[in-house]
C-alpha positions in Angstrom: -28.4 -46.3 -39.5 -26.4 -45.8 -36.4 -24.4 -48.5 -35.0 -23.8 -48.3 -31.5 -21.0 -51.4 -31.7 -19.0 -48.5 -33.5 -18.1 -46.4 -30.4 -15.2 -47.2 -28.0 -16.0 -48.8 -24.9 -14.2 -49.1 -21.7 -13.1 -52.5 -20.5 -16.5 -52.9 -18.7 -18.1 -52.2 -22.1 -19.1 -48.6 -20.7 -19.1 -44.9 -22.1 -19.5 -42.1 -20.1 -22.4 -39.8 -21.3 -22.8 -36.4 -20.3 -26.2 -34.8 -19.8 -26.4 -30.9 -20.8 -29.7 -29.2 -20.9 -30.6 -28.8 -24.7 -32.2 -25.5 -24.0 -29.7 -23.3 -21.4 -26.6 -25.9 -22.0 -26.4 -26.3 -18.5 -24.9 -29.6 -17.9 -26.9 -31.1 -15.6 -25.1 -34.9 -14.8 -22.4 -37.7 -16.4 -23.5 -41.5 -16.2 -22.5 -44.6 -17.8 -23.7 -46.1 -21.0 -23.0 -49.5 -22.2 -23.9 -50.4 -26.2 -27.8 -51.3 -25.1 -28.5 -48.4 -23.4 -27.5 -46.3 -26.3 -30.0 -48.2 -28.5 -32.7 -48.0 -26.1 -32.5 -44.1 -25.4 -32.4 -43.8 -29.6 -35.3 -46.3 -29.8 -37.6 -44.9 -27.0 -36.1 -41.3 -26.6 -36.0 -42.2 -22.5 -32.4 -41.5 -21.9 -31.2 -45.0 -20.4 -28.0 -45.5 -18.5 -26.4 -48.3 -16.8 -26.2 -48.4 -13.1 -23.0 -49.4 -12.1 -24.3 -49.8 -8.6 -27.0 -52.0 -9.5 -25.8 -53.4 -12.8 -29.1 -52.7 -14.2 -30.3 -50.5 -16.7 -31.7 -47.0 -15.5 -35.0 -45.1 -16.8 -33.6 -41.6 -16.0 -36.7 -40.3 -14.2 -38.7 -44.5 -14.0 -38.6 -43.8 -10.6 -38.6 -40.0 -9.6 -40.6 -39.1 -12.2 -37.5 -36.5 -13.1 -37.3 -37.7 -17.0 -34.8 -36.9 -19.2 -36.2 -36.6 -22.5 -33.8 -37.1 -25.9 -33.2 -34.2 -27.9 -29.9 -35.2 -29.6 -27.2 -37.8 -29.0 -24.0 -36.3 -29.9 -20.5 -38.3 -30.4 -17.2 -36.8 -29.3 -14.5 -36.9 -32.1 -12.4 -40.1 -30.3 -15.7 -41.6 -30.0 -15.2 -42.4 -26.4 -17.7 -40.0 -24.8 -21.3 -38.8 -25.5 -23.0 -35.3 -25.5 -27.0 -36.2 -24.5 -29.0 -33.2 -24.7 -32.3 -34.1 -22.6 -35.4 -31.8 -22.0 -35.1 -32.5 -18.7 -38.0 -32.4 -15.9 -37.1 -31.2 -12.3 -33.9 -32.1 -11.1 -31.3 -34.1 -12.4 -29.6 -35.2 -9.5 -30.3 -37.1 -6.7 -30.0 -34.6 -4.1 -32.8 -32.9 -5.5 -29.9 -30.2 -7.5 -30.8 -29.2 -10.9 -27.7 -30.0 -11.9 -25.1 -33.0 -9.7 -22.4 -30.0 -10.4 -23.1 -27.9 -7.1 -19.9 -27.6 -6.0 -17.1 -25.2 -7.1 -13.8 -24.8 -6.4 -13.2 -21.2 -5.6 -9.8 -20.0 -4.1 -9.0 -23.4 -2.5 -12.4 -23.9 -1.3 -15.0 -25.8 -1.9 -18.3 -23.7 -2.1 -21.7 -25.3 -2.8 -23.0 -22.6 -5.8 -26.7 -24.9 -6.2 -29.2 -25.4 -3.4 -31.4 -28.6 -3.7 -34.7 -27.3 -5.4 -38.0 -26.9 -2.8 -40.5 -29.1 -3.0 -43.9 -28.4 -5.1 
């Protein structure tokens, strides 16, 4: 069985997580894990960060009803970083973007390549 105590932490006891849709790869958002959020996202399959902000666990979706389903939990090779690949409903970011990756850098400029999604 998976032990989350075996992946390296930062010095807050956090691990940066990286969403990525698990159909299109898109990768939709990065948030912060600590060793109990990993065991609840296995354990309920509700992907579960830890607010910095708040310092409070986060229900991706508890509140805006955008949920972020587990399909895999993937470990980088240093063990430092994870791949979550979520089925994810509506946007992923908080400005309403599918993805919080809307701006590129493109010939020294900053140019905004997703427009927040209309409302249903």
């Amino acid at each position: 069985m998976f032990d989350p105590a075996t992946l390296h932490y930062d010095a807050h006891g956090l691990i940066p997580a990286i969403a990525q849709d698990a159909t299109n790869g898109d990768v939709l958002m990065m948030a912060w894990m600590n060793a109990e959020a990993v065991a609840r996202t296995l354990e309920t399959g509700r992907v579960t960060y830890w607010s910095r902000s708040r310092q409070s666990f986060w229900v991706k979706g508890e509140t805006s009803g955008h949920v972020q389903k587990l399909v895999e939990m993937r470990v980088d090779c240093d063990r430092d970083t994870l791949l979550v690949l979520v089925d994810q409903a509506g946007p992923a970011c908080h400005t309403n973007r599918r993805s919080c990756f809307f701006t590129a850098l493109r010939d020294g400029a900053e140019v905004e390549i997703l427009r927040p999604l209309q409302a249903d």
